[in-house]
SENUDREN-754828 format. One record per residue (C-alpha): x, y, z. Coordinates in steps of 0.25 Angstrom, whole numbers, plus 5000, padded with zeros to 4 digits. Layout:
<nodes>
XYZ ...
</nodes>
This chain:
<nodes>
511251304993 510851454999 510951435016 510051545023 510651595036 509751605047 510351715055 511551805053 512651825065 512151665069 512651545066 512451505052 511251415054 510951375038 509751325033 509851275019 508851335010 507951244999 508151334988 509051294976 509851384966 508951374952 508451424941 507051394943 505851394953 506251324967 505351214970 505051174984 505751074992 504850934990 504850925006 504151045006 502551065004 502351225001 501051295006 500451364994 499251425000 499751574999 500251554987 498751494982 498051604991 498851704982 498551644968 496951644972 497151784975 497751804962 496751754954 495651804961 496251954957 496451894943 494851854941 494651724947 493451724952 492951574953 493251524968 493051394964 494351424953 495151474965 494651384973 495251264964 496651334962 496951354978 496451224978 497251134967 498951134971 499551204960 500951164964 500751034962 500351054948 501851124945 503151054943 503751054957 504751184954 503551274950 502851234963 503251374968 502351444959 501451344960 500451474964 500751594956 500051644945 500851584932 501051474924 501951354928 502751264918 502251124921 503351074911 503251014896 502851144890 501751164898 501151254909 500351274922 499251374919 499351504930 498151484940 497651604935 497451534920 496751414925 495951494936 495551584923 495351464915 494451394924 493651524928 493351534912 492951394911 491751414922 492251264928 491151194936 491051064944 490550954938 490950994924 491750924914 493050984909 494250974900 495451014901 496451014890 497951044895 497950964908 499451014912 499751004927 498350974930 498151094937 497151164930 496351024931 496251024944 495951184948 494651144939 494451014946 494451094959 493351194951 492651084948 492651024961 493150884957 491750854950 491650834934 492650804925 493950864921 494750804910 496150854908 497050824894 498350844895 499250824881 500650814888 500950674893 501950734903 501150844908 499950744909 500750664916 501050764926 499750844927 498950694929 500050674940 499850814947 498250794946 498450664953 499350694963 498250814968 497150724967 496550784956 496150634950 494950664945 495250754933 495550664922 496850704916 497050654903 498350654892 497750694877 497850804868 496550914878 496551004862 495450864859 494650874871 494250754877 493150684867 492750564875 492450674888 491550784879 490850864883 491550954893 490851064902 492251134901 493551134894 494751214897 496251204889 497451244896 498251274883 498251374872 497451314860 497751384846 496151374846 494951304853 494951154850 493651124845 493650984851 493451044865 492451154861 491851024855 491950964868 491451064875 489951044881 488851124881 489151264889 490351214890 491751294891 493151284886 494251374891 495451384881 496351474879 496651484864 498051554858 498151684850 499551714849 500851734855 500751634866 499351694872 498051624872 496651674873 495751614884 494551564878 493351494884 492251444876 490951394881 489951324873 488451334868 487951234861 488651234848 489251384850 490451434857 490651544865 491951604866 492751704876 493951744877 494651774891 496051834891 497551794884 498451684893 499551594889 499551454886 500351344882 500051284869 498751184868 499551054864 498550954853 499050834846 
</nodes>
């Protein structure tokens, strides 16, 4: 173990340092309870330079505890602007993707949302935060273990009142429909028609739909009585939307 001397020419007073010799990211000791707010304050900043512009959305993001929707050895960057392995294959979204996300989708309280890709939870609960715990979100996540764990970390944060829910998200949620919004958290090889179906009148879906070599197009889609209108808003990387 690496000892720090406190002063040359005295006596060697050592205090033991907590870091470990590894290959990967060093995670806090568990009897210590880290103070994030510079690193939040620094993260707003960020996406406020990148065209964030919904206070409510950066509101939700200083708000909600990222670090407590990482595995304990990514807690450390838990607040910088990238993507985070959550384990099995799949991924944290960077804030600036579900701050983009969200901004499209033009989240409102009172509404009633969608989500397909539940993962950590996180996402659900900056848009619970937007929504100012009124309306209903439903989150699907098609990963037993990752629902397992992002059900637990909702809990944990008090976050009970999103109902997150094991099931393939590509089907949408029938028995719910219709929704005021719809967002997918994965690359779809194209829009599913059973949530555009799902989708109420005026109502938005945010997707972002793969065209190539590991890049995806964000696409949002807002409805008209029995058209579509359809933009597109920049090229991100997803992993893949899993259907059964």
């Amino acid at each position: 173990m690496p000892f720090y001397a406190v002063k040359k020419n005295k006596p060697s007073l050592k205090i033991p340092l907590v870091i470990r010799h590894t290959t990967g990211p060093v995670p806090f000791p568990l009897y210590l309870k880290y103070n994030y707010n510079m690193e939040k304050d620094t993260l707003i900043r960020l996406l406020e330079r990148e065209g964030i512009h919904e206070r409510r959305i950066l509101d939700a993001i200083d708000k909600v505890p990222r670090e407590e929707f990482v595995p304990p050895d990514q807690r450390q960057y838990a607040y910088e602007n990238i993507p985070l392995e959550i384990g099995w294959g799949q991924t944290i979204s960077q804030p600036y993707t579900v701050a983009f996300m969200i901004q499209l989708l033009e989240l409102m309280p009172g509404h009633k949302v969608l989500e397909v890709g539940g993962g950590s939870g996180y996402n659900a609960a900056v848009m619970w935060e937007v929504m100012n715990h009124t309306g209903e979100l439903y989150s699907m996540e098609i990963h037993p273990e990752v629902y397992r764990m992002g059900k637990a970390n909702l809990e944990r944060t008090g976050y009970t009142d999103i109902r997150f829910i094991l099931g393939d998200g590509s089907k949408g949620l029938p028995e719910e429909a219709p929704f005021d919004r719809i967002i997918v958290t994965a690359a779809a090889e194209e829009t599913p028609s059973t949530l555009l179906s799902q989708l109420g009148e005026e109502g938005i879906l945010v997707i972002p739909v793969h065209v190539g070599g590991g890049t995806s197009v964000m696409t949002r889609i807002q409805r008209g009585g029995d058209e579509f209108h359809t933009t597109t808003h920049g090229y991100f990387r997803f992993v893949p939307l899993v259907t059964r």
